[in-house]
C-alpha positions as CSV (number, residue, x, y, z in Angstrom):
1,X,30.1,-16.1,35.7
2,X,26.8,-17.9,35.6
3,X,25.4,-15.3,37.5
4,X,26.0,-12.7,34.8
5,X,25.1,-15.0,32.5
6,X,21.8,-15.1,33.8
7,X,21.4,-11.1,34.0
8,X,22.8,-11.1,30.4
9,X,19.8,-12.9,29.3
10,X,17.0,-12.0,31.6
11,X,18.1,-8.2,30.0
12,X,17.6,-10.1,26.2
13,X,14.5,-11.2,27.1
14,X,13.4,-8.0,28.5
15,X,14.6,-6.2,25.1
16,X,12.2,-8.5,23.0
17,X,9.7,-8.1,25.4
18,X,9.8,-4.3,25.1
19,X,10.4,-4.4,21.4
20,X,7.4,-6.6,20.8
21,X,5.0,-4.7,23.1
22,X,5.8,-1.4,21.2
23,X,5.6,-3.3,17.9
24,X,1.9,-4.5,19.1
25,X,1.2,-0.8,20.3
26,X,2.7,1.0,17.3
27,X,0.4,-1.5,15.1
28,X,-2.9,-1.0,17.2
29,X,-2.1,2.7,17.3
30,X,-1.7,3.0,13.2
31,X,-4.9,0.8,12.5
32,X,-6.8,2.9,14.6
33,X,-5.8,5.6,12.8
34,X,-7.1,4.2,9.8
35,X,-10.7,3.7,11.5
36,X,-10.1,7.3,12.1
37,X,-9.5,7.9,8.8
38,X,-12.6,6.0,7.2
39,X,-15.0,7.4,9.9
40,X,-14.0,10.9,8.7
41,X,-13.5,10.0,5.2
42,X,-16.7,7.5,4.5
43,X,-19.3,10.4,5.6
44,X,-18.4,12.3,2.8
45,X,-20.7,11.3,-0.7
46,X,-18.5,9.4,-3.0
47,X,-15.6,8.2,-0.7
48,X,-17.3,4.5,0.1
49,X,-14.5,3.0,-2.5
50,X,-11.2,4.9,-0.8
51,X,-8.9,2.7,1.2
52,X,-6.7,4.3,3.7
53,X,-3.6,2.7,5.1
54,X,-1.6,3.6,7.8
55,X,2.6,4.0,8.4
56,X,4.1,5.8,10.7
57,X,2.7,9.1,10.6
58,X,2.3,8.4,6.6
59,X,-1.7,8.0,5.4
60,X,-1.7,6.4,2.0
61,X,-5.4,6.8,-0.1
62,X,-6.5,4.3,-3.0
63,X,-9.6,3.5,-4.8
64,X,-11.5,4.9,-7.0
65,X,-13.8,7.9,-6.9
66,X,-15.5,10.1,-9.7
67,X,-13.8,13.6,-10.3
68,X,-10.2,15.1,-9.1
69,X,-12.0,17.0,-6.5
70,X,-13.1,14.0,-4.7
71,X,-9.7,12.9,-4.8
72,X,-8.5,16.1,-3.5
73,X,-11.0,16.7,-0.9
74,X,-9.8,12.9,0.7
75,X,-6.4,14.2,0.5
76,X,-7.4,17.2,2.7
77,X,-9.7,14.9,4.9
78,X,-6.4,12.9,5.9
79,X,-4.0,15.7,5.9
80,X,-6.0,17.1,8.5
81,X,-6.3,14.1,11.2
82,X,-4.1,14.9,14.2
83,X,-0.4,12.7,13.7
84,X,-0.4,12.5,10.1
85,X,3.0,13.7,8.9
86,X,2.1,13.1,4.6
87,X,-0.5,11.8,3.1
88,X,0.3,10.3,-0.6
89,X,-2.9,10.2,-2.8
90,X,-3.3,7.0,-5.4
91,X,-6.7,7.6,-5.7
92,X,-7.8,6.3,-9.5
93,X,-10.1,9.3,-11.2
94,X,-13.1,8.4,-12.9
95,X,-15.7,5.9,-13.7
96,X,-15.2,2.4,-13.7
97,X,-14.0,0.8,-17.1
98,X,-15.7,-1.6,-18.9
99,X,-13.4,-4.6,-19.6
100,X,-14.8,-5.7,-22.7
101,X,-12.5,-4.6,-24.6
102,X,-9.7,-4.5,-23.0
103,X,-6.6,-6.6,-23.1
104,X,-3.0,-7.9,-22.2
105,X,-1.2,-5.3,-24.1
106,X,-4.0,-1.8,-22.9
107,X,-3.4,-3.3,-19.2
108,X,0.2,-3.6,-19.4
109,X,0.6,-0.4,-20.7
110,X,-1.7,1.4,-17.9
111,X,0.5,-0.7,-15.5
112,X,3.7,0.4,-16.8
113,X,2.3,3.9,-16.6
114,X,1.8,3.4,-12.7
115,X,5.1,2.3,-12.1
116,X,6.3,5.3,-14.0
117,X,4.9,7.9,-11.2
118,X,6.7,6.0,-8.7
119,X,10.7,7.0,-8.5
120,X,11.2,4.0,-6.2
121,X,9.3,1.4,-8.2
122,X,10.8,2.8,-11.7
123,X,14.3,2.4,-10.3
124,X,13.2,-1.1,-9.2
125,X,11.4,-2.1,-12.5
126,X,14.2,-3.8,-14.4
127,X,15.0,-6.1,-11.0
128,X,11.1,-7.7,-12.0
129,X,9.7,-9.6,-14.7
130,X,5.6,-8.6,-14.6
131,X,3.9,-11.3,-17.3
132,X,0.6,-11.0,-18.3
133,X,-1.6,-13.5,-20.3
134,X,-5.9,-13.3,-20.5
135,X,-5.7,-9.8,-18.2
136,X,-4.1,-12.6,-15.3
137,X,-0.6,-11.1,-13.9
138,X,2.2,-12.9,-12.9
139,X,5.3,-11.2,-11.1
140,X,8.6,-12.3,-10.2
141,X,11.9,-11.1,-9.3
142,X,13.4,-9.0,-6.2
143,X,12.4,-6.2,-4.8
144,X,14.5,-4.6,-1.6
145,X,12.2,-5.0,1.2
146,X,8.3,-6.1,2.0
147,X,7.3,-2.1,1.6
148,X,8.4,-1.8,-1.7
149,X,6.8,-4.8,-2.7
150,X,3.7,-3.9,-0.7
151,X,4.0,-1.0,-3.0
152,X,3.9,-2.6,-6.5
153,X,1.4,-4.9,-5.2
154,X,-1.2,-2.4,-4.3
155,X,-0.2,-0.3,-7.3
156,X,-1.2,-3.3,-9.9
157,X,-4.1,-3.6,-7.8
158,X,-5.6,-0.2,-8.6
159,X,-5.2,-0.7,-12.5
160,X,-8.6,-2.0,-14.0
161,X,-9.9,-5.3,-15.3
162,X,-7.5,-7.5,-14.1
163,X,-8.6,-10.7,-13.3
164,X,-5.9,-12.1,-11.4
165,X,-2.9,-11.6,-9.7
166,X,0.1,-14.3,-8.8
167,X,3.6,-13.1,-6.9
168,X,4.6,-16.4,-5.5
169,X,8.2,-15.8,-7.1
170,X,8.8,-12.3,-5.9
171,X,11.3,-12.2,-3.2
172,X,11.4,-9.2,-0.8
């Protein structure tokens, strides 16, 4: 009995080992995909601001660059790496804003917007509560899981002339 015991957890161990070794490799493997990514991408004029992140197969772009074909041609730049199954583009169009004159209720609006052009984050929109007072934002409430609130994270990010951002009190 003791014996198998033993076996039992030596073949527990060596599951978690295993597990965590391909977790560490599966991680190395996607960020050097995105080094990949920003070594093809960042020779190109006018892609220095783009972000790319990498999941599984999935490249996502953000950041800001200056006309739709910019946009479009680092969509095609990350389509085309070897391993990438979809690429989804939230690449912001255009100039930077000036923040003068902008305020709570412009911000909230253009953040509203982006949550509107995401099915997932629409659906989850009335499980969060996003306050916003002198262009600082404050979120709370639930969201399903770390990725969906990786999501609306990285989404509020992208909107302009914010000056903070709090989400302390949003579980995931």
């Amino acid at each position: 009995m003791n014996r198998s015991l033993r076996t039992v957890f030596s073949l527990a161990v060596a599951l978690c080992v295993g597990f965590a070794v391909q977790a560490s490799a599966q991680s190395q493997a996607e960020f050097k995909r995105e080094l990949k990514a920003g070594k093809d991408l960042y020779k190109v004029p006018g892609m220095m601001e783009v972000t790319v992140k990498s999941m599984r197969g999935m490249m996502m772009i953000t950041g800001n660059v200056a006309t739709d074909a910019e946009s479009k041609q680092a969509e095609e730049i990350i389509k085309g790496m070897r391993g990438v199954k979809e690429v989804r583009n939230r690449i912001r169009v255009g100039t930077v804003e000036d923040c003068t004159a902008a305020n709570d209720q412009t911000v909230m609006a253009k953040i509203d917007k982006e949550i509107e052009n995401d099915e997932e984050l629409t659906q989850a929109r009335r499980k969060i509560d996003i306050q916003i007072k002198d262009r600082n934002i404050v979120v709370k409430g639930e969201l399903k899981d770390y990725s969906q609130a990786g999501s609306l994270i990285n989404l509020i990010k992208r909107v302009p002339c914010l000056n903070s951002m709090n989400y302390d009190e949003l579980e995931y």
